[in-house]
SEBA-80704 format. One record per residue: residue number from 1; x, y, z of N, C-alpha, C, O in turn. Coordinates in steps of 0.001 Angstrom, whole numbers, plus 524288, in hexadecimal, padded with zeros to 5 digits. Layout:
BEGIN
gugu,n_px,n_py,n_pz,ca_px,ca_py,ca_pz,c_px,c_py,c_pz,o_px,o_py,o_pz
NUM,X,Y,Z,X,Y,Z,X,Y,Z,X,Y,Z
...
// end
This chain:
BEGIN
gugu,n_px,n_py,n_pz,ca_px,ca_py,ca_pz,c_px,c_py,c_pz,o_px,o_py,o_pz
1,A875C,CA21D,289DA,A83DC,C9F1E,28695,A852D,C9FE6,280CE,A8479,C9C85,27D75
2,A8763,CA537,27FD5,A86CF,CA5B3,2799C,A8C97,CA235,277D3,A8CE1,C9F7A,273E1
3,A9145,CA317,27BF9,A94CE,C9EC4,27AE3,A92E7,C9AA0,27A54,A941C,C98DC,27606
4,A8FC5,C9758,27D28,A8EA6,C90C1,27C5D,A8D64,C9211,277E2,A90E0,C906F,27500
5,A88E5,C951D,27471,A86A4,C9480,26F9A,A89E0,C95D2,26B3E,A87F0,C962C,266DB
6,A8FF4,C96CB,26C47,A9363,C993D,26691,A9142,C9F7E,2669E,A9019,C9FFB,261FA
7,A907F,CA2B4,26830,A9037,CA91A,2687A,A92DF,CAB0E,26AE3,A926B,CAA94,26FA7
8,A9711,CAE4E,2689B,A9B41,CB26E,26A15,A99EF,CB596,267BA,A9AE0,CB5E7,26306
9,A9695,CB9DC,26B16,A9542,CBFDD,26A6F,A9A2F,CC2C8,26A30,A9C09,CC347,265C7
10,A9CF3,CC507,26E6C,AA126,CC7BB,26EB5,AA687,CC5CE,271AA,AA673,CC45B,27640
11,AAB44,CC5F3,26E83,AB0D8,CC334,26FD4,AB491,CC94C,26FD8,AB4C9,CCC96,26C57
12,AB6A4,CC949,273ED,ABAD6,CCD24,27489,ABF13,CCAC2,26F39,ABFF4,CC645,26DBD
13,AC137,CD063,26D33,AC7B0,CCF37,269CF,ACA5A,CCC0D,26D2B,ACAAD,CC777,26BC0
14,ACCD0,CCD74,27222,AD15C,CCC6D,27661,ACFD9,CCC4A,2798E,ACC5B,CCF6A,27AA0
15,AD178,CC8AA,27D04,ACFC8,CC838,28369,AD4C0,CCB02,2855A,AD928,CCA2F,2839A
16,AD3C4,CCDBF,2886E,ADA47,CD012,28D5B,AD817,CCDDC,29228,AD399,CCD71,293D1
17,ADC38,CCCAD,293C0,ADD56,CCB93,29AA4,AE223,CCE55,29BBC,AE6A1,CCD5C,29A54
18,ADF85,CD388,29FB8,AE289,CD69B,2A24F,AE6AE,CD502,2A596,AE5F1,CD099,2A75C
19,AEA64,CD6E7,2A6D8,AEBB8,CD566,2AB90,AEC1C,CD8C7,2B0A9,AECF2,CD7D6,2B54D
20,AEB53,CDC47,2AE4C,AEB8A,CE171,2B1BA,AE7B4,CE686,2B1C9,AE5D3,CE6EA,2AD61
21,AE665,CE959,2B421,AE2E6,CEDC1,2B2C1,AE79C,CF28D,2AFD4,AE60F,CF632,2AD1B
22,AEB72,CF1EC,2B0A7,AED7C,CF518,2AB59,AEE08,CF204,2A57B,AEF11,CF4C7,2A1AF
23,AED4E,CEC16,2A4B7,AEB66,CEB5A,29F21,AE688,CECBB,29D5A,AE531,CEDEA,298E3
24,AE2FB,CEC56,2A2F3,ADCDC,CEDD1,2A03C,ADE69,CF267,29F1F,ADE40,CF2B1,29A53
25,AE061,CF7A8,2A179,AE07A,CFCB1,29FDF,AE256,CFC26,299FD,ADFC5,CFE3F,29681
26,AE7D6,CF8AE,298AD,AEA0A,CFAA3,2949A,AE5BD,CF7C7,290E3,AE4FC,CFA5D,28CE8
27,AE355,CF40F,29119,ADF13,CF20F,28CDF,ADB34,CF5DE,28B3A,ADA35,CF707,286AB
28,AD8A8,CF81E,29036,AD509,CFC2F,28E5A,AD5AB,CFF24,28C91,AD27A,D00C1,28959
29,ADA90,D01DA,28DAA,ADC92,D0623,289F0,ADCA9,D04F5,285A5,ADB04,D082E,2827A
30,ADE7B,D0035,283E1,AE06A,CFF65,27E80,ADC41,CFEBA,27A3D,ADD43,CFF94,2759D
31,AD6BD,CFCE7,27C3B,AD24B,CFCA3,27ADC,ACD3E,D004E,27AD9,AC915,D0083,27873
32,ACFDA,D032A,27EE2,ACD3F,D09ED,27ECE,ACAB1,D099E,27A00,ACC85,D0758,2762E
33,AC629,D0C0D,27A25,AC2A3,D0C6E,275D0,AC239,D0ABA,26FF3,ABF7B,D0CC6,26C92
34,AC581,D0694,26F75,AC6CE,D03C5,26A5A,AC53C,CFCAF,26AB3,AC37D,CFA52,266E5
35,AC610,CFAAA,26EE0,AC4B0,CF3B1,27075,AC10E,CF5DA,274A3,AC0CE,CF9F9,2771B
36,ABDA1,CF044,27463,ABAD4,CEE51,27786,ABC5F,CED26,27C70,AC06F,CEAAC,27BBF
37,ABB8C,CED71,2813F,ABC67,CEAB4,285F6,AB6F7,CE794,2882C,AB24D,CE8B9,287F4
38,AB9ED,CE2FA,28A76,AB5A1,CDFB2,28C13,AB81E,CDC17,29191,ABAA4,CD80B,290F9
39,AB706,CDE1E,29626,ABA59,CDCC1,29A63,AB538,CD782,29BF7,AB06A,CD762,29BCB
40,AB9A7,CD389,29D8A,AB819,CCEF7,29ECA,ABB2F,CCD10,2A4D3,ABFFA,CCD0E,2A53C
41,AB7D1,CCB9F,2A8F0,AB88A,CCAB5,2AD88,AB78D,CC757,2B06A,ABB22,CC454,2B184
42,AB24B,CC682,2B2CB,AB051,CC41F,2B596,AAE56,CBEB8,2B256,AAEF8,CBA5E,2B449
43,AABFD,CBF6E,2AD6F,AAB86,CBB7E,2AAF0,AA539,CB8A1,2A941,AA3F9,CB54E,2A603
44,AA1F5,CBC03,2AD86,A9D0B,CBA49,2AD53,A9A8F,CB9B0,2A84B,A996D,CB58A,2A625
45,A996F,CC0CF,2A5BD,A9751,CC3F9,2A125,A92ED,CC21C,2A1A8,A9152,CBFDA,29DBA
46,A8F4E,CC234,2A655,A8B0E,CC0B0,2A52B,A86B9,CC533,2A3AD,A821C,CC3E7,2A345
47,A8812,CC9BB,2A2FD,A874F,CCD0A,2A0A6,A89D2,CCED9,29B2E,A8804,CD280,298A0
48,A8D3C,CCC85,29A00,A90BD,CCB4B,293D3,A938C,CD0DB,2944A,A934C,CD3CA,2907D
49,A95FE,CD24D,2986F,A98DD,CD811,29A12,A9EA0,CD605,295F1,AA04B,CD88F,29236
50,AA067,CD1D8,2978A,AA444,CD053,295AA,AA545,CD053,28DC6,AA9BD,CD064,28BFF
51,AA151,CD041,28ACE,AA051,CCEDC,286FF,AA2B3,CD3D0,28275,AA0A4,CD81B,281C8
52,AA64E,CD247,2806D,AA8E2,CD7A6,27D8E,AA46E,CDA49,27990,AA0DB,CD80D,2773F
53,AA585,CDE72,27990,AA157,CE10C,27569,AA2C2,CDDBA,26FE4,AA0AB,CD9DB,26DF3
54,AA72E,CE0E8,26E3E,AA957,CE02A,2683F,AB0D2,CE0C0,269C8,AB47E,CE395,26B0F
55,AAE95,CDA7E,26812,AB653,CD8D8,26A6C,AB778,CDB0E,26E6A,AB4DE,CDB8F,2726D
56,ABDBB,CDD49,26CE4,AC088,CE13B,27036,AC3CD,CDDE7,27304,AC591,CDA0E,270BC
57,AC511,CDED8,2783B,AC762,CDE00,27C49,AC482,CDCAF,28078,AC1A2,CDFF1,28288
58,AC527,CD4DA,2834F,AC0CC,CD4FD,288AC,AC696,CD586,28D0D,ACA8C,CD45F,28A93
59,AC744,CD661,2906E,ACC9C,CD75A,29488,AC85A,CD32F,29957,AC45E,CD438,29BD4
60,ACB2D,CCF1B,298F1,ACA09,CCB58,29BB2,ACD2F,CCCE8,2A21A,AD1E1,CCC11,2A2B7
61,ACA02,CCF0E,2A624,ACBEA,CD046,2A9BB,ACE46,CCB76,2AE1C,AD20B,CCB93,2B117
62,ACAE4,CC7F3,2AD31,ACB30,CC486,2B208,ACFFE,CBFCA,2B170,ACFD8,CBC02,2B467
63,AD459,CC04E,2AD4C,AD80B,CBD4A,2ACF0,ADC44,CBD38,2AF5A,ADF07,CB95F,2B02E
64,ADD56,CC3CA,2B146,AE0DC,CC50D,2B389,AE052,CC94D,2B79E,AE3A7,CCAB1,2BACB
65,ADD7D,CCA5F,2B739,ADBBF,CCE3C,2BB7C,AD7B9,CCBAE,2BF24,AD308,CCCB1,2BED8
66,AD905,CC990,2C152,AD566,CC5A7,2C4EE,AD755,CC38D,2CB78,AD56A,CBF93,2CD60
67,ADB45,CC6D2,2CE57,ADE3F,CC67C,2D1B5,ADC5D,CC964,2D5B6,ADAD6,CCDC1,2D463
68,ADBEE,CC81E,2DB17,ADBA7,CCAC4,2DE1E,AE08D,CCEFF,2DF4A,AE4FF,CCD37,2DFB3
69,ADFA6,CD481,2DFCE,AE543,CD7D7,2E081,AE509,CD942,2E50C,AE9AF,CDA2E,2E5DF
70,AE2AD,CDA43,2E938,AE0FE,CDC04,2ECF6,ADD56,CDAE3,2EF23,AD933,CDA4A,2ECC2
71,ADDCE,CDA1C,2F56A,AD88F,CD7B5,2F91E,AD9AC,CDA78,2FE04,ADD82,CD96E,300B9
72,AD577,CDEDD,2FF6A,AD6BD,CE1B9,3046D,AD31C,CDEEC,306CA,ACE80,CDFAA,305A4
73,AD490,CDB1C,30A9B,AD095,CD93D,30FAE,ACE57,CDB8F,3139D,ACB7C,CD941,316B8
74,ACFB5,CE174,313DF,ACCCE,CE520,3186C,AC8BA,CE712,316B8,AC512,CE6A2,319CF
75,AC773,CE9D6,3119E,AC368,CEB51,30EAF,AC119,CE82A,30ADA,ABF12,CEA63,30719
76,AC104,CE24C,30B2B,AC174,CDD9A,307D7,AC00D,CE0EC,300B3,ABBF1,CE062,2FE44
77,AC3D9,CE377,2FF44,AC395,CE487,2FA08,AC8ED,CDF45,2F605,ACCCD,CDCCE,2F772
78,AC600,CDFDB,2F0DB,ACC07,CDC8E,2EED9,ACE8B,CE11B,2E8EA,ACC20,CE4B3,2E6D4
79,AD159,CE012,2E845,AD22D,CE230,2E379,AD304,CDDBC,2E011,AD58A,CD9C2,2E106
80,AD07B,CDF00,2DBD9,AD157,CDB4C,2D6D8,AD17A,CDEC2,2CF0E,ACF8F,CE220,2CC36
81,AD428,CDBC2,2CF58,AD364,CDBCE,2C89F,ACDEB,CDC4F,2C603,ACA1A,CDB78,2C8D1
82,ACD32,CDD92,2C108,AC775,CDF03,2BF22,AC691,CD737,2BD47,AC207,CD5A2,2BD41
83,ACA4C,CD3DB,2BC26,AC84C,CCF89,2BB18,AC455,CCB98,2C05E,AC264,CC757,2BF3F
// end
């Protein structure tokens, strides 16, 4: 709603799209207690989880990490990516 009305509360510096869980590692490291993180996924925010504090960095999970890697059909578990 506050988009339709022209209100932008909070905008990440950079969006990242991972491609791997060793870029998320090397991002977080690099932002270790100095940037913001603001992980974006599912897409809902209907709780505004998604919403960066102050700038920083949002790591848009669901661009590339979104693949099924694994599907055991005996114990119906799957493995997936955090997107």
């Amino acid at each position: 709603m506050e988009l339709r009305m022209g209100i932008i509360r909070e905008v990440s510096d950079v969006f990242v799209h991972p491609r791997d869980k060793n870029d998320v590692q090397k991002i977080v490291q690099y932002c270790d207690k100095r940037i913001f993180i603001t992980v974006f996924s599912g897409g809902s925010s209907c709780n505004f989880g998604c919403r960066p504090f102050k700038g920083g960095v949002s790591l848009v999970m669901s661009t590339h990490m979104n693949k099924l890697l694994e599907l055991n059909e005996l114990n119906q578990t799957a493995r997936v990516p955090a997107g």
